[in-house]
C-alpha positions in Angstrom: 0.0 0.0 0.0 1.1 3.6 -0.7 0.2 6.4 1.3 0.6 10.1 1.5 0.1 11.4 5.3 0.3 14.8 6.2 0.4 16.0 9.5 -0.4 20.4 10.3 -2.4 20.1 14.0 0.4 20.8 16.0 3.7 22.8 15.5 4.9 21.2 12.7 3.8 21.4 8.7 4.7 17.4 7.7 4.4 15.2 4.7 5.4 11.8 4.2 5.0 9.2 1.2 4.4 5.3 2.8 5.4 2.2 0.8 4.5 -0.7 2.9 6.6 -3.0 0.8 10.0 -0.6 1.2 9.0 2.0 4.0 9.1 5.3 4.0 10.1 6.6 0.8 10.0 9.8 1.2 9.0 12.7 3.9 9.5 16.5 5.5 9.0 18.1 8.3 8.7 21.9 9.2 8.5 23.2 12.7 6.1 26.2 13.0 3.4 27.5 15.3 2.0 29.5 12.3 2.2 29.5 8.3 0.9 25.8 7.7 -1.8 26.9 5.1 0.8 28.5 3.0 3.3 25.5 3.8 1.6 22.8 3.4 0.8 22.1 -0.7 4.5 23.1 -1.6 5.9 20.6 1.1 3.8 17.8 -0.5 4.7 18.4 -3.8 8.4 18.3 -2.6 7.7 14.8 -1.0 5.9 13.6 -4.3 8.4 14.6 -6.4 11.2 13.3 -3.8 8.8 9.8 -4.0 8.9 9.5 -7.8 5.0 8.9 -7.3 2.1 11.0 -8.8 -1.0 10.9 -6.8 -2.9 8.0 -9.2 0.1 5.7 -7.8 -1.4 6.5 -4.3 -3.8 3.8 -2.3 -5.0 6.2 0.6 -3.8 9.8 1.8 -4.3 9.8 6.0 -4.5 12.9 8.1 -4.4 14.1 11.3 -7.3 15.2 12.5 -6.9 16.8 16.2 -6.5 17.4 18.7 -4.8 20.3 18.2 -5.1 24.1 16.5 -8.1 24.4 15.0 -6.6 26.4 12.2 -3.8 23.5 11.9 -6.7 20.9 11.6 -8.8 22.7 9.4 -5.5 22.7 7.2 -4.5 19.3 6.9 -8.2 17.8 6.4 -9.1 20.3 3.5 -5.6 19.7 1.6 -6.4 15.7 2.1 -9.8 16.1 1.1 -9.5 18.4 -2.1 -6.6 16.1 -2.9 -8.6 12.6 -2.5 -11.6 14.7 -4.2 -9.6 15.7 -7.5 -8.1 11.9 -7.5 -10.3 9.4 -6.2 -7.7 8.4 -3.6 -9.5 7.0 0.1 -8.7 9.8 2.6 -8.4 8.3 6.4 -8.3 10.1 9.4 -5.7 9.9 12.2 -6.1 10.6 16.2 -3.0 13.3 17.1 -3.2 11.5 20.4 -2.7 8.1 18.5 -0.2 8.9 16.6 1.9 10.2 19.9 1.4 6.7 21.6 2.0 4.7 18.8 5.7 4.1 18.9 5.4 3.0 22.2 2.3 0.8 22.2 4.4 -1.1 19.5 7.1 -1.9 21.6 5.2 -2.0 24.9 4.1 -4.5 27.0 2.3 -4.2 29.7 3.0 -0.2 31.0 0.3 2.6 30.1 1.0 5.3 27.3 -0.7 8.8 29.1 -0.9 11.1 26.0 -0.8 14.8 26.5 -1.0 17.6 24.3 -1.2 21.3 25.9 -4.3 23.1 25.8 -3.5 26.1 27.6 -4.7 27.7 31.0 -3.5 24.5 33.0 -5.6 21.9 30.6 -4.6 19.4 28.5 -6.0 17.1 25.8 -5.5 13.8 27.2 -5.8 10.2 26.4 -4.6 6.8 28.5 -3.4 3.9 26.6 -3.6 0.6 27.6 -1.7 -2.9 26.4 -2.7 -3.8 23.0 -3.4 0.0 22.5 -6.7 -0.2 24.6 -7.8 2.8 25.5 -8.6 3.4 29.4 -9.2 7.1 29.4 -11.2 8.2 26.0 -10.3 11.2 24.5 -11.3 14.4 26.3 -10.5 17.6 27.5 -8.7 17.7 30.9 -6.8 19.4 33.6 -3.6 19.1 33.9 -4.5 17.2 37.2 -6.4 14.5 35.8 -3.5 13.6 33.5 -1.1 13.3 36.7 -3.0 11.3 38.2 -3.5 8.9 35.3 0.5 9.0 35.3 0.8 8.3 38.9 -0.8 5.2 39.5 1.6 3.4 37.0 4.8 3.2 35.7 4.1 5.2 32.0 5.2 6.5 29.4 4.5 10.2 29.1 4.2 11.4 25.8 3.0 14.5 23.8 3.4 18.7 23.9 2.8 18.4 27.4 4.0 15.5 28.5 6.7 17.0 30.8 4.0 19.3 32.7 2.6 15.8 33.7 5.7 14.6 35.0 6.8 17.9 37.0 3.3 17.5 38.7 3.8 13.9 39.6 4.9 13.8 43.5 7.7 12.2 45.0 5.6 8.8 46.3 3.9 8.8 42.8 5.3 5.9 40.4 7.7 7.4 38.3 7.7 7.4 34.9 8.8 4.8 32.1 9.7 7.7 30.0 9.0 11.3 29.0 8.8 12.7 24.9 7.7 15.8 25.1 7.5 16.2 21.4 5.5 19.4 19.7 4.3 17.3 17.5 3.5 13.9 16.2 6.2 11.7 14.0 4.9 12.0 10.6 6.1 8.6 9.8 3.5 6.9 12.6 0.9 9.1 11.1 1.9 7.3 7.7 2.3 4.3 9.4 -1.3 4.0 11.2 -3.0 5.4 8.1 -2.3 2.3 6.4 -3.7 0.1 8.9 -6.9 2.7 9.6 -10.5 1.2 8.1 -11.6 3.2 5.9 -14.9 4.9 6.9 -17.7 6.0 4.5 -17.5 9.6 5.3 -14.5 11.8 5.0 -12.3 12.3 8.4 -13.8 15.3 10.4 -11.8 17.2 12.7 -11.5 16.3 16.5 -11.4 19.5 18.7 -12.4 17.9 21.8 -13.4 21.9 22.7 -14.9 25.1 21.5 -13.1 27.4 19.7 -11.6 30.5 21.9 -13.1 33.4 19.1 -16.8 33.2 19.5 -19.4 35.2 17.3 -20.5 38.5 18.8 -23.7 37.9 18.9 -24.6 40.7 21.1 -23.4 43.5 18.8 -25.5 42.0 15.4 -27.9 44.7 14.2 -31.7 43.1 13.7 -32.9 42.1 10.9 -35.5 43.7 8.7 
């Protein structure tokens, strides 16, 4: 299978071209807070070219698809949509949160994967992994405080944009952690990776804010109708 993934809902613009029979053929990754929209379509075309694939030699394209920036999100999904629109190509959606535990769900046995991305003012977006990348703690919105204590009553591996918040709130009879990544953002090469194992669904990905948006209309200052 050959799969384009692209990866904008964090602080990274990223694009990566899977061949499951030779790996990862090609793939780039920018680090940026802002700029993805007007990063993202010349990045890809770099990776195709870079691939020596055109998009009809594509199976799927998967994206991420929050949590994360809404802007960021609303990136990613539209370039993977228009793209799988103007060729036909499946488009499959990918859980940021996923995507952090993945590399160590693969090589994990028994511990818990706590992912953690930071959502400002002292919350996080938070989701516990289990063995066999069964999930204990479903996707949600969070304190930082719930995430701690998910991390203390366990040996874990800490992982995401906030993972290191969680492990300076642990206390000192808490168990410690297995390990702490505190990456910005997801490897595009998992994204790729678990995009080529996703099912496909019948409807194209939709984002996953797992919050309201911070800008809200002004509803108060509208002028009536007439």
């Amino acid at each position: 299978m050959r799969v384009l993934a692209i990866d904008t809902a964090l602080a990274a613009c990223a694009a990566a071209v899977l061949d499951t029979d030779r790996g990862i053929v090609a793939s780039e990754s920018l680090p940026m807070v802002r700029g993805h929209a007007e990063t993202l379509i010349p990045l890809i075309a770099r990776v195709m070219k870079q691939s020596d694939m055109t998009f009809r030699d594509l199976d799927r394209i998967a994206v991420t698809t929050g949590p994360g920036s809404f802007t960021g999100v609303r990136v990613g999904l539209a370039a993977a949509r228009g793209f799988g629109v103007a060729t036909g190509v499946a488009v499959v959606g990918v859980s940021t949160l996923s995507v952090y535990a993945a590399p160590f769900l693969a090589g994990n046995g028994k511990s818990p994967v706590v992912a953690a991305i930071d959502a400002r003012h002292g919350h996080v977006f938070l989701q516990v992994f289990g063995p066999g990348g069964h999930t204990l703690v479903s996707p949600r919105l969070a304190h930082l405080s719930e995430a701690v204590r998910a991390a203390s009553e366990a040996p874990a591996y800490l992982v995401g944009s906030a993972a290191r918040a969680v492990a300076d709130g642990l206390t000192r009879d808490a168990a410690r952690p297995r390990a702490v990544d505190p990456h910005e953002a997801p490897d595009i090469v998992w994204v790729a990776q678990i995009g080529a194992v996703t099912p496909q669904a019948q409807s194209a990905p939709q984002p996953q804010y797992l919050r309201a948006p911070d800008a809200q209309p002004q509803n108060a200052a509208q002028l009536p109708r007439r």
